[in-house]
Structure formats: structure tokens, C-alpha cells
N, C-alpha and C positions, 0 to 999 in steps of 0.2 A: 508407428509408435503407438503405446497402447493409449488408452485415456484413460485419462487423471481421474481420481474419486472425485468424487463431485464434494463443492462447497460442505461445511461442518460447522458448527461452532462447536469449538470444545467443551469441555463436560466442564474446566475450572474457570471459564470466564467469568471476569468481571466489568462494566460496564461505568465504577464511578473515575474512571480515568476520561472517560465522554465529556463530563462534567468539567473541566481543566482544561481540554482541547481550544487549541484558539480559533478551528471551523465553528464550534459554536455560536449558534445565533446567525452564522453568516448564510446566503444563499445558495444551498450545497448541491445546484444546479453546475457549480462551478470545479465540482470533486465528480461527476458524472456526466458523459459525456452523451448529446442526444444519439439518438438511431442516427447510424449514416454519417455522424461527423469525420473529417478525414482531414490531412493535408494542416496547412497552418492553422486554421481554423482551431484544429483538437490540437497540435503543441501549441499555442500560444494559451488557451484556458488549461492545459495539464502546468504549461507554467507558473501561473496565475495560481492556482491551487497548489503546487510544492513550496509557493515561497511563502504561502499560508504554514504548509506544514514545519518548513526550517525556521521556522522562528516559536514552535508548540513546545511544550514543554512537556507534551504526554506523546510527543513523536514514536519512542521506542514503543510502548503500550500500543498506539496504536497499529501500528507497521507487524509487531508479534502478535495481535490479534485476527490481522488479514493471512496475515502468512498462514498461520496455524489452523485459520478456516477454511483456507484456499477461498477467499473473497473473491469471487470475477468480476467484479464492476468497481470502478471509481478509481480514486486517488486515496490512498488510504499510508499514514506515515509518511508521506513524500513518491511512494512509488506506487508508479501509474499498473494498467491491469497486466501492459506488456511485461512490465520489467519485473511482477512477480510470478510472471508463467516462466520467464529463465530460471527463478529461485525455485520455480515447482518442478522443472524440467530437470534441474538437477539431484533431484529428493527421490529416495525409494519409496515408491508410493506403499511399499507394506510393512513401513515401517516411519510413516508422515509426523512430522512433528507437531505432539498434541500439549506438553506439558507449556506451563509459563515460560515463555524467555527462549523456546525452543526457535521460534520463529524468528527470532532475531539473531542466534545464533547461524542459522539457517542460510539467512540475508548475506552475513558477511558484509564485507566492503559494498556490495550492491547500496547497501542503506545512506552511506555516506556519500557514494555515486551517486546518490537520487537526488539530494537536495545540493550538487557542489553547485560552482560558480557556471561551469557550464552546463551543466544540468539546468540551470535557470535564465540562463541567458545572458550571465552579465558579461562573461568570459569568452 
């Protein structure tokens, strides 16, 4: 498989949707996982940080911000690093979605899989 373009931020970002986020303020030790975390250890804190993100109110913003960067680190809109390397594995890399709202388009149902009831644990 070829590899992916590397991380971007796009040329229209905006950043005061950061400002609204309900990670805000919080310990975003908790949206990053250290070197070497594996096993329950890293789902139980990727949990812990999605049910941060399903309850945000800047969720879409943000989730269309990672995507549209190709972000590789963290929890970003509810989905972890894994589950937006399927939404990049699915994307023509030469043709990556840079405009607004691309990335959420992009996501698909992926977005609502991220933050469900079993996505979180409770289910």
C-alpha cells in the first residue's frame, strides 16, 4: 500500500470552535496516548476521552478538522488515530479532502460509530 501524505492543516482552518470544545481546560493527556500504551490500558482512556467528545458540542468541527489534516495522534471528535486511518485508507490520496465539512462527509457513519453506546462501553 502506498503511504498516505503526511499530516496538513488546511489552508481554511479555523480554530475558535477549540474555544466551545468540552476537552477544554481538561487534561488532554487523556486524548493522547503515552509511547507504548497497548491493551486495556489505551481502550479504557480512548474511552474516557470519546465520552468527553459525545457529549461536545464542537464534535463535527472537530472530527472535520482531523480528518481533513490527516491528524495522527489523539482522540480528536470522538475517533481514536485507528479508526481515522480506515477513513484515510478509504480516501484517494490525490484527491484528500481539504475544503470545510469535507472530513465529515468523508467519516460517514464512522462518526456516529465512534461515540455509540458500544463504542463507549456502556452497551
Amino acid at each position: 500500500m502506498p503511504q498516505q501524505p503526511l499530516a496538513k492543516v488546511p489552508e481554511d482552518v479555523q480554530w475558535h470552535w477549540q474555544e466551545s470544545a468540552a476537552c477544554s481546560g481538561r487534561d488532554l493527556s487523556m486524548f493522547f496516548h503515552p509511547t507504548n500504551e497497548r491493551g486495556s490500558t489505551r481502550m479504557l482512556r480512548d474511552r474516557s476521552a470519546k465520552r468527553v467528545c459525545a457529549g461536545c458540542s464542537v464534535r463535527m468541527e472537530c472530527a472535520d478538522y482531523a480528518i481533513r489534516a490527516r491528524e495522527p495522534f489523539g482522540v480528536w471528535g470522538g475517533l481514536t488515530e485507528e479508526e481515522r486511518e480506515v477513513i484515510y485508507r478509504r480516501l484517494d490520496s490525490r484527491h484528500y479532502p481539504r475544503e470545510r465539512g469535507a472530513g465529515i462527509a468523508a467519516a460517514g457513519k464512522d462518526l456516529n460509530r465512534a461515540v455509540s453506546m458500544q463504542a463507549l462501553g456502556i452497551a
